[in-house]
C-alpha positions as CSV (number, residue, x, y, z in Angstrom):
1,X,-10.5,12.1,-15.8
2,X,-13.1,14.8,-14.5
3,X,-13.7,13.4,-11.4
4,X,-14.5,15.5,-8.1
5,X,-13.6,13.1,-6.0
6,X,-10.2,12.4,-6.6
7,X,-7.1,15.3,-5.0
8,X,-4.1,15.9,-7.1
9,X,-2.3,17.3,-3.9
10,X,1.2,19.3,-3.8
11,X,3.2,19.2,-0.7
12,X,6.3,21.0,-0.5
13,X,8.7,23.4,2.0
14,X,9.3,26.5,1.6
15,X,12.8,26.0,0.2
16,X,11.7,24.4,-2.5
17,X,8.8,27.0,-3.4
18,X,10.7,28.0,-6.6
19,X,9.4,25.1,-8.1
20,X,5.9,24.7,-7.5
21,X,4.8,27.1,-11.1
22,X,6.6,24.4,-13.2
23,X,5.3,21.6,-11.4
24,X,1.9,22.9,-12.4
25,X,2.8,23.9,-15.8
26,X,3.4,20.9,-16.5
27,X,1.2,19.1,-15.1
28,X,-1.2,21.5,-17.2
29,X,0.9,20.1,-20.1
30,X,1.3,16.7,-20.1
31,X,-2.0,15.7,-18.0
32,X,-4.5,17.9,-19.9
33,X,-7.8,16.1,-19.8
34,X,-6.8,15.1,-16.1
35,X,-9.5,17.7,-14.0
36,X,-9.2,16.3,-11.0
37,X,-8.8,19.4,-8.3
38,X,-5.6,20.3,-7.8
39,X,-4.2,21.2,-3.6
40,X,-1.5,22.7,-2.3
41,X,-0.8,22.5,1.3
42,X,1.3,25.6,2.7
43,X,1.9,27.5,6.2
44,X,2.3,30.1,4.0
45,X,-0.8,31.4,2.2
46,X,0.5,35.0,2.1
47,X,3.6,33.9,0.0
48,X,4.1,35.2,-3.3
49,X,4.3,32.1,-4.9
50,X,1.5,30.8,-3.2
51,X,-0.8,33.5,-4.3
52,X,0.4,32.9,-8.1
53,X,-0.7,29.1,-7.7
54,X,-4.3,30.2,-6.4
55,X,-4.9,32.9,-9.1
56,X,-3.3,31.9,-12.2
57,X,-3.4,28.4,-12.0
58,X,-6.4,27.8,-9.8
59,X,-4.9,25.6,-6.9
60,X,-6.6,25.2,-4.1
61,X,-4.6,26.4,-1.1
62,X,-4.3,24.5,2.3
63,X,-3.2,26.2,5.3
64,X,-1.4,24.2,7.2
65,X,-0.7,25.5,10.8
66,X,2.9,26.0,12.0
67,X,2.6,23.6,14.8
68,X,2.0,20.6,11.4
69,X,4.7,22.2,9.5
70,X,7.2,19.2,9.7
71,X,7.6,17.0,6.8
72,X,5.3,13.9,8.0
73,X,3.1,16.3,9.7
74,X,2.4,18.6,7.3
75,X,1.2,15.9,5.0
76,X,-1.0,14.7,7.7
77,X,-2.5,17.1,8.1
78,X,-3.2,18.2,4.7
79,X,-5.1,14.9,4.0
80,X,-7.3,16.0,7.2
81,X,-7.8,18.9,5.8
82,X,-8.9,17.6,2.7
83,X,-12.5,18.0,1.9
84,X,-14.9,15.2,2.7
85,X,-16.0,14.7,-0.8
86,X,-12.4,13.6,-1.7
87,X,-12.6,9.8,-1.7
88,X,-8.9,9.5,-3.4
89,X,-5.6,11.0,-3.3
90,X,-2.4,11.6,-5.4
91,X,0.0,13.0,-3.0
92,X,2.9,14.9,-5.0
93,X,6.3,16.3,-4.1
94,X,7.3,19.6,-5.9
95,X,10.0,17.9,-7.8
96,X,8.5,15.2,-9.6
97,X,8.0,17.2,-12.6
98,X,5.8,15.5,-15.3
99,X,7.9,15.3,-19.0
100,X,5.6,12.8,-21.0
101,X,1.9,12.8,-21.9
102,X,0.0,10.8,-18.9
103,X,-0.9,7.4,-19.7
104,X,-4.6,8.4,-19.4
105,X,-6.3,4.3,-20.3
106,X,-3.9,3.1,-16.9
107,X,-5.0,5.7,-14.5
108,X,-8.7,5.2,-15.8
109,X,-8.1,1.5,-15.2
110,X,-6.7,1.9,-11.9
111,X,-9.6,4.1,-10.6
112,X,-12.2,1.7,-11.8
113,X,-9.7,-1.2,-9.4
114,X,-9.8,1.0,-6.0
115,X,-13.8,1.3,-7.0
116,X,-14.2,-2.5,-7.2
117,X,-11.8,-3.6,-4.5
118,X,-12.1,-3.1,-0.8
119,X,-9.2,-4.8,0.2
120,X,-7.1,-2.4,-2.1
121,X,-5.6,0.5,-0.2
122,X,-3.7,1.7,-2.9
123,X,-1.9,1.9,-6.9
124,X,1.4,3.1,-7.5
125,X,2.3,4.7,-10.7
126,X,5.8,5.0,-10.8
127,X,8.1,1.4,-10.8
128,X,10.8,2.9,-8.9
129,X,10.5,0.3,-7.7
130,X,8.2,-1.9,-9.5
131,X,6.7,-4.8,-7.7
132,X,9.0,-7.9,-8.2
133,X,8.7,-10.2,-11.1
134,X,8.0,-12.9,-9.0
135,X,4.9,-11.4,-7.4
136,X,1.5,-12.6,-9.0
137,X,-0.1,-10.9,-11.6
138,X,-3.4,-8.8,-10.9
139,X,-3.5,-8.1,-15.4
140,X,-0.4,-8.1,-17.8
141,X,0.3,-3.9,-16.4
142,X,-0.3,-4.0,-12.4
143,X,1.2,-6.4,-10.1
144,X,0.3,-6.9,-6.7
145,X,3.0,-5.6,-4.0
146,X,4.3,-8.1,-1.5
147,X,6.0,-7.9,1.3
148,X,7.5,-11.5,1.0
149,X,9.9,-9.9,-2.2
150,X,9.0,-6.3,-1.9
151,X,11.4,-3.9,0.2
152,X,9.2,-0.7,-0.5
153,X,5.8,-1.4,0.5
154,X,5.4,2.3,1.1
155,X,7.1,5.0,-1.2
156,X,7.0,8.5,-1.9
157,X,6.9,8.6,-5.3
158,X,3.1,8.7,-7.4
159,X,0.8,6.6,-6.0
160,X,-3.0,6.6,-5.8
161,X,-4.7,5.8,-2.4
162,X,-7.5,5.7,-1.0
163,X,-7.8,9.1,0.8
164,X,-8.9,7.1,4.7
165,X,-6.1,4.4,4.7
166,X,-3.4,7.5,3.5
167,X,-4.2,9.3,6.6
168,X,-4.2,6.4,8.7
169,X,-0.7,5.8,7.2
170,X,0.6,9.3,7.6
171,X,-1.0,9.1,11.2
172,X,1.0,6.6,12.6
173,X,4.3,8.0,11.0
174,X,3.2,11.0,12.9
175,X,2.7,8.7,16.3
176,X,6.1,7.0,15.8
177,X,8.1,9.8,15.1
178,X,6.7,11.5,18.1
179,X,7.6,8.6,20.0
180,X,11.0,9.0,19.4
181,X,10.8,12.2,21.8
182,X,12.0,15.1,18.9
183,X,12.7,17.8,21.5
184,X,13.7,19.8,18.8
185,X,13.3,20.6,15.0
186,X,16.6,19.2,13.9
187,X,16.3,16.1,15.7
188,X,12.2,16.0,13.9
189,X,14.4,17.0,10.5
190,X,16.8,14.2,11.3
191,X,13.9,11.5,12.1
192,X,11.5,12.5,9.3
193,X,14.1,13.5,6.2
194,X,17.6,12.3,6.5
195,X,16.5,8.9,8.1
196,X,13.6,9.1,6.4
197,X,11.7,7.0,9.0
198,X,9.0,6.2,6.7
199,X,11.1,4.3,3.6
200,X,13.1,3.0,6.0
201,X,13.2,-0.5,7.1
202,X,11.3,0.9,10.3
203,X,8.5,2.9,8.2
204,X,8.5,-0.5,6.0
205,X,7.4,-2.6,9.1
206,X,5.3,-0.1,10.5
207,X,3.6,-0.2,7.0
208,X,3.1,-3.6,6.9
209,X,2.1,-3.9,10.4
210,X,-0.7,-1.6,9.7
211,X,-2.0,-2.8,6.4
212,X,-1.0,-6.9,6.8
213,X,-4.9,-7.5,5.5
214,X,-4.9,-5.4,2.7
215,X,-3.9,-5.3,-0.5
216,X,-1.3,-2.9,-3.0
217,X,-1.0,-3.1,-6.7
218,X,2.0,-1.9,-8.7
219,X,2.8,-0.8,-12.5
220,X,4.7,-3.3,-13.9
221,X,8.4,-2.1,-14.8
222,X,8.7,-2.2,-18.4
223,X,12.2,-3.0,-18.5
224,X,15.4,-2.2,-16.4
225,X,17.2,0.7,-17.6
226,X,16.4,4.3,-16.5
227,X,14.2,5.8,-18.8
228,X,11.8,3.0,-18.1
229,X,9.8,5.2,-15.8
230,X,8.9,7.2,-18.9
231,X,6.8,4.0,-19.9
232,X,4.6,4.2,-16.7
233,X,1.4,5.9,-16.0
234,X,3.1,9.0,-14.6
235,X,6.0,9.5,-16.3
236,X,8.5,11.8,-14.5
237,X,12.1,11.4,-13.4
238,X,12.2,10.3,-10.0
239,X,13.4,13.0,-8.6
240,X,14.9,17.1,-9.7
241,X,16.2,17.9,-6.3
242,X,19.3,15.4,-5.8
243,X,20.8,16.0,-2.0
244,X,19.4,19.4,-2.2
245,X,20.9,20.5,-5.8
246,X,18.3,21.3,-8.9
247,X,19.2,18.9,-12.3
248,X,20.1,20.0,-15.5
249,X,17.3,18.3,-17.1
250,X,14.8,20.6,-14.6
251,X,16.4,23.4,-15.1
252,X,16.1,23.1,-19.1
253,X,12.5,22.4,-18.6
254,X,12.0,25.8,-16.7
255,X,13.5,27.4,-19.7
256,X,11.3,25.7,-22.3
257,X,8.3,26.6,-20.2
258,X,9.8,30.4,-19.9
259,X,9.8,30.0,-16.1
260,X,12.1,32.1,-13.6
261,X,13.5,29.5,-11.4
């Protein structure tokens, strides 16, 4: 879990800034023989909280200029900005907020699939969703994803890709959202957020458009009920921020870890 190679990258907005020291205590926590570098992509380098990443925690900070500062844009362009020796990527939002140990023989596992398999573009940790049932085995822990049963070909939440084919993906979100003529940022907010143009069905087709040749694996879900994501590689709650409003559950984690939120 030491290798250079591989980003751990944070991508948030400003509004949700109040977050980002928990996020990283815990992933200090819970992931502590994970040394992958860890990135943080901001417009914002001055900001308080920003400076507390870079010199207590040692985060590497990307600045993001304001003309990327859009949701899809800003992650964009924080995999350009990525350094070339960066071959993989975990792309993180503020809120998914580690509260188990990481399950540290599946991630190994997965990194030694992406090395062997070209056609692989990338490995999702968290089955939420999990690939069907019915889609064929790749061992008894990662199923492939398939767009003939799976509606989310692309999601947000953990997944590891290969650094190239993530940029290509956020690339064309980029293309199709500017496509859609946003002559403003509410209507970009609109597109990108609360249509969320690239888990949509539209995103979902673009996806597969773009990758129809290549290949995605998925952790298995363990069994149905909720906590279920707590038996996965990367075991957080899918998300802390519900329609804007902070959970109980993240707010009792702040207190544990004796963070201001």
């Amino acid at each position: 879990m030491n290798r250079n190679d591989i980003a751990y990258l944070i991508n948030s907005t400003p509004k949700y800034y109040y977050l980002l020291e928990l996020h990283v205590v815990l992933l200090r926590r819970y992931a502590p023989t994970c040394k992958w570098p860890v990135y943080f992509a901001t417009e914002d380098p001055d900001h308080s909280v920003v400076k507390l990443l870079k010199n207590k925690y040692n985060v590497n900070i990307i600045t993001i200029e304001n003309k990327y500062a859009s949701f899809i844009n800003s992650r964009a362009r924080a995999l350009e900005l990525l350094p070339e020796s960066i071959h993989y990527v975990l792309p993180m939002q503020e809120d998914f907020l580690l509260e188990r140990y990481i399950d540290v023989k599946a991630i190994e596992e997965s990194i030694k699939i992406l090395d062997s398999n070209k056609q692989l573009i990338s490995i999702r940790y968290m089955p939420c969703p999990g690939p069907k049932e019915i889609n064929s085995n790749y061992n008894m822990y990662w199923k492939y994803i398939d767009a003939k049963y799976d509606t989310y070909l692309f999601t947000y939440q953990a997944t590891l890709w290969k650094k190239k084919e993530c940029l290509l993906w956020f690339d064309a979100l980029v293309k199709a959202v500017n496509q859609k003529d946003p002559l403003s940022f509410e209507h970009q907010l609109q597109i990108e957020v609360h249509n969320n143009i690239a888990e949509n069905m539209e995103g979902q087709q673009l996806f597969s458009n773009i990758f129809q040749n290549k290949q995605l694996l998925g952790y298995i879900r363990l069994h149905k009920y909720p906590n279920a994501v707590y038996m996965s590689p990367w075991p957080y709650r899918p998300t802390a921020v519900i329609k804007g409003i902070l959970q109980p559950f993240a707010k009792e984690l702040a207190e544990r870890e004796g963070i201001n939120i």
